[in-house]
BADOMAR-686431 format. One record per residue (C-alpha): z, y, x; residue number from 1; residue in three letters. Coordinates in nm, 4 decimals, decimal comma. Each point is the difference from the previous one (the first is absolute). Layout:
<nodes>
Z|Y|X|NUM|ala .
...
</nodes>
This chain:
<nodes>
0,4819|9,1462|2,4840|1|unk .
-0,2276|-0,2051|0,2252|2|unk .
0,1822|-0,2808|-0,0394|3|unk .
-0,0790|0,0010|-0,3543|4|unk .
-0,3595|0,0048|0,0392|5|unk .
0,0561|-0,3100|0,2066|6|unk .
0,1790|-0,2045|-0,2808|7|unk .
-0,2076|0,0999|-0,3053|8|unk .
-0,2068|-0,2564|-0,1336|9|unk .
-0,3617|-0,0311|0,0589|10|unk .
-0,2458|0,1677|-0,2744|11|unk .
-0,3032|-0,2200|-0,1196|12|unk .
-0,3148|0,1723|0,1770|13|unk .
-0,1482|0,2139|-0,2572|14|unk .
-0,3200|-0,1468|-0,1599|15|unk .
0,1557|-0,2970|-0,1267|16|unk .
-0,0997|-0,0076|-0,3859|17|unk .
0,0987|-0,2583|-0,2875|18|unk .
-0,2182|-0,0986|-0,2857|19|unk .
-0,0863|-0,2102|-0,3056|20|unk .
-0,3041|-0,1408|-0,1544|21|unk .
-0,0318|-0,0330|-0,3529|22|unk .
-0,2518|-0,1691|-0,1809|23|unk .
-0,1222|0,0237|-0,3526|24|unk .
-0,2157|-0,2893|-0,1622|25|unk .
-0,3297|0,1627|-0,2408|26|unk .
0,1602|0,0001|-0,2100|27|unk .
0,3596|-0,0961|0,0269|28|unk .
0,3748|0,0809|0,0905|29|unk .
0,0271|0,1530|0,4149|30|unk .
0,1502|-0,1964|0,2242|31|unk .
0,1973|0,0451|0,3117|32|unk .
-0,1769|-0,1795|0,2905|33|unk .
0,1198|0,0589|0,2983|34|unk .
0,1950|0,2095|0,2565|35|unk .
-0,0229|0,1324|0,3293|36|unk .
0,0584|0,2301|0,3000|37|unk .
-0,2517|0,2301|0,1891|38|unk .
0,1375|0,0178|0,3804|39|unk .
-0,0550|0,3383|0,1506|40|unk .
-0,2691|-0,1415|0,2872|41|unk .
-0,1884|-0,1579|-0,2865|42|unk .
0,0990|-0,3585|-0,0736|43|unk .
0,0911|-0,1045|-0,3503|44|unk .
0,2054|-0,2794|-0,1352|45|unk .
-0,0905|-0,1016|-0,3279|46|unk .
0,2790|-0,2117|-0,2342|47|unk .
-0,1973|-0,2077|-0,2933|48|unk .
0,2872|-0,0274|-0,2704|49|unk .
-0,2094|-0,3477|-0,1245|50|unk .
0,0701|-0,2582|-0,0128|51|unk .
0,3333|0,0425|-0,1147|52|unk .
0,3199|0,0128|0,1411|53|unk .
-0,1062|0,0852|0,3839|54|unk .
-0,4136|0,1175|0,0030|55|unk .
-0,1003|0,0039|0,3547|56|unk .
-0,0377|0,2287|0,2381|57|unk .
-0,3183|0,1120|0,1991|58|unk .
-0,0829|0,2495|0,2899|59|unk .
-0,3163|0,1861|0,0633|60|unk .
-0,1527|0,2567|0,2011|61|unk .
0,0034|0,2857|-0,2296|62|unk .
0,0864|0,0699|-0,3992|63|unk .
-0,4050|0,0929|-0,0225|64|unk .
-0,0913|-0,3271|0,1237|65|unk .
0,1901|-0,2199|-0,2659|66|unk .
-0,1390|0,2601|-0,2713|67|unk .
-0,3427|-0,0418|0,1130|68|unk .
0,0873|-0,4092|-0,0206|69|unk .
0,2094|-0,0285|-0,3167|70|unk .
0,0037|0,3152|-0,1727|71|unk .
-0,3240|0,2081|-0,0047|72|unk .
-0,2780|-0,2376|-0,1291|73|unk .
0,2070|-0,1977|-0,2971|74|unk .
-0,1648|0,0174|-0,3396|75|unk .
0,2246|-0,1478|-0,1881|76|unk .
0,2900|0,2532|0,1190|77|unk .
0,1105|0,3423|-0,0095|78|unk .
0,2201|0,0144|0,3402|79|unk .
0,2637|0,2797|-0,0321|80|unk .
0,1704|0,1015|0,3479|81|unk .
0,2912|0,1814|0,0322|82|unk .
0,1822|0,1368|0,2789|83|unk .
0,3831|0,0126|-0,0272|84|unk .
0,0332|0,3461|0,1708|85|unk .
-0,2409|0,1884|-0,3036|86|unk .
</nodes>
């Protein structure tokens, strides 16, 4: 039986969230924006689906941080995030 816990494969730490940004145009149709991952000590990697095929990929400090940047003050956008586990 111990041996087993030995072999069993690592879990992901808990914490680690995934989640989308939409973003809907006043008025107009939503759009899916971009993609990312929440780390459980914080960090957050953010995948921009644009421009098309690859986007880019960026890291910062915290999900709050790039909200406060890109999300929170935009007046042309309504910024809809979702979180993959509900």
């Amino acid at each position: 039986m111990e041996q087993d816990k030995q072999h069993s494969a690592p879990k992901a730490p808990k914490g680690i969230r995934t989640f989308s940004i939409y973003r809907e145009d006043k008025p107009g149709p939503v759009e899916h924006i971009l993609e990312g991952v929440e780390f459980s000590a914080g960090a957050c990697v953010i995948h921009w689906l644009n421009p098309a095929p690859k986007g880019s990929i960026a890291l910062w400090d915290s999900l709050s941080n790039f909200i406060d940047l890109f999300v929170k003050d935009d007046p042309y956008h309504t910024h809809i995030l979702i979180f993959n586990d509900g």
